[in-house]
C-alpha positions in Angstrom: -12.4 1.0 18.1 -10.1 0.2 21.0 -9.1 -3.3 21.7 -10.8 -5.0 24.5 -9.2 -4.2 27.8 -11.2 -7.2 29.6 -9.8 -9.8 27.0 -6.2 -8.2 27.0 -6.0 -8.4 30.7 -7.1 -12.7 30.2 -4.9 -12.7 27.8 -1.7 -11.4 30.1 -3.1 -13.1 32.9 -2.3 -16.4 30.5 1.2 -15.3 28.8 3.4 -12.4 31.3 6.6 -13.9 32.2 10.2 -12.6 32.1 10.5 -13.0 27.8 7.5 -11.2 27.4 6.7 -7.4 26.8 3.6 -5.7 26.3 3.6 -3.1 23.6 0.2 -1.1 21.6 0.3 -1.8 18.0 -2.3 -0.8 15.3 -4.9 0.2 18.0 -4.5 -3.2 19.7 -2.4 -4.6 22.8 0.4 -7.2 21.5 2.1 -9.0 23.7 5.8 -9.8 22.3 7.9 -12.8 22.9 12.0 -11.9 22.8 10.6 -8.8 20.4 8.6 -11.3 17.9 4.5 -10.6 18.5 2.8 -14.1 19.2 -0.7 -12.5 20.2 -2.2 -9.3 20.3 -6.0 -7.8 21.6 -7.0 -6.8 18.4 -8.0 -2.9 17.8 -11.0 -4.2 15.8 -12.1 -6.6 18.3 -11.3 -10.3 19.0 -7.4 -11.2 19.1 -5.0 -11.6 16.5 -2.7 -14.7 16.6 0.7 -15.7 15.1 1.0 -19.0 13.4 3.2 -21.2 11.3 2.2 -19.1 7.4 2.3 -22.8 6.0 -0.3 -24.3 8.4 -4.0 -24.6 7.9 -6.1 -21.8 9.1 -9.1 -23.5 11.2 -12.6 -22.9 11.1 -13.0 -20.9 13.8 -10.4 -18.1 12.4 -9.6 -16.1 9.3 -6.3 -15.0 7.8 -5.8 -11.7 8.9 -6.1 -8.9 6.6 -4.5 -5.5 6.6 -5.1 -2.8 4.3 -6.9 -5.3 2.0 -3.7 -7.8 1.9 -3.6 -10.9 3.2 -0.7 -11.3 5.8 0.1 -14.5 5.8 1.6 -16.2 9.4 -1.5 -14.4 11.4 -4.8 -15.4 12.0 -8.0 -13.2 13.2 -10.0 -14.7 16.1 -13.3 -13.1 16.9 -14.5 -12.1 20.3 -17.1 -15.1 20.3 -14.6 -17.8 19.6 -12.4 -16.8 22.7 -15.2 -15.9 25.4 -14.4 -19.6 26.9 -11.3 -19.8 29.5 -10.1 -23.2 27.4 -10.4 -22.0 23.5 -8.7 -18.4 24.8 -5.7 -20.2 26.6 -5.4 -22.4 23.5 -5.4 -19.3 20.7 -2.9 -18.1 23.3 -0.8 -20.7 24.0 -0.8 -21.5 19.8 0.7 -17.7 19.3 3.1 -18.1 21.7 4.6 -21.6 21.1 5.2 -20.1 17.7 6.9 -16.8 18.3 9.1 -19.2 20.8 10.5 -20.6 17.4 11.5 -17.1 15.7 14.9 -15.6 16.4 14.7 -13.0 19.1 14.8 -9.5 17.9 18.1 -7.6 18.3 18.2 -6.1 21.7 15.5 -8.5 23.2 
């Protein structure tokens, strides 16, 4: 499945600025701040956010899960939770104000 070109284009409408860069990942659209991916259209539908790995995961996401492991610091959102203008900018805004906090990545 390919990610949702509708909700990646809300998404960049909410986070595109000069320390962030769009890049396709594991069929999806992440969008990358300094090199460190904060959110991302998810290839399987919905969007995929980064978050603090020792924070509580809230009812209206999941830990994501690749390859049948758990990785821990991202959080699966499904399409339904985001169709709203205010819970999308918030998943957003959430993904990036983390990735703000990681190191940048060599080079970015």
């Amino acid at each position: 499945m390919a990610y949702d070109e509708v909700l990646a284009e809300r998404v960049r409408d909410l986070v595109m600025g000069p320390d962030v860069a769009e890049q396709r990942m594991f069929g999806g659209l992440a969008f990358l701040i300094h090199g460190n991916m904060a959110v991302a259209a998810s290839g399987q539908g919905g969007l995929l956010v980064r978050v603090d790995p020792d924070g509580p995961v809230p009812d209206d996401a999941e830990p994501m899960v690749m390859r049948g492991r758990v990785m821990r610091g991202w959080l699966r959102v499904e399409g339904d939770a985001v169709q709203g203008d205010a819970e999308l900018a918030g998943w957003v805004r959430r993904g990036v104000d983390f990735a703000r906090t990681l190191p940048p990545k060599p080079g970015k």
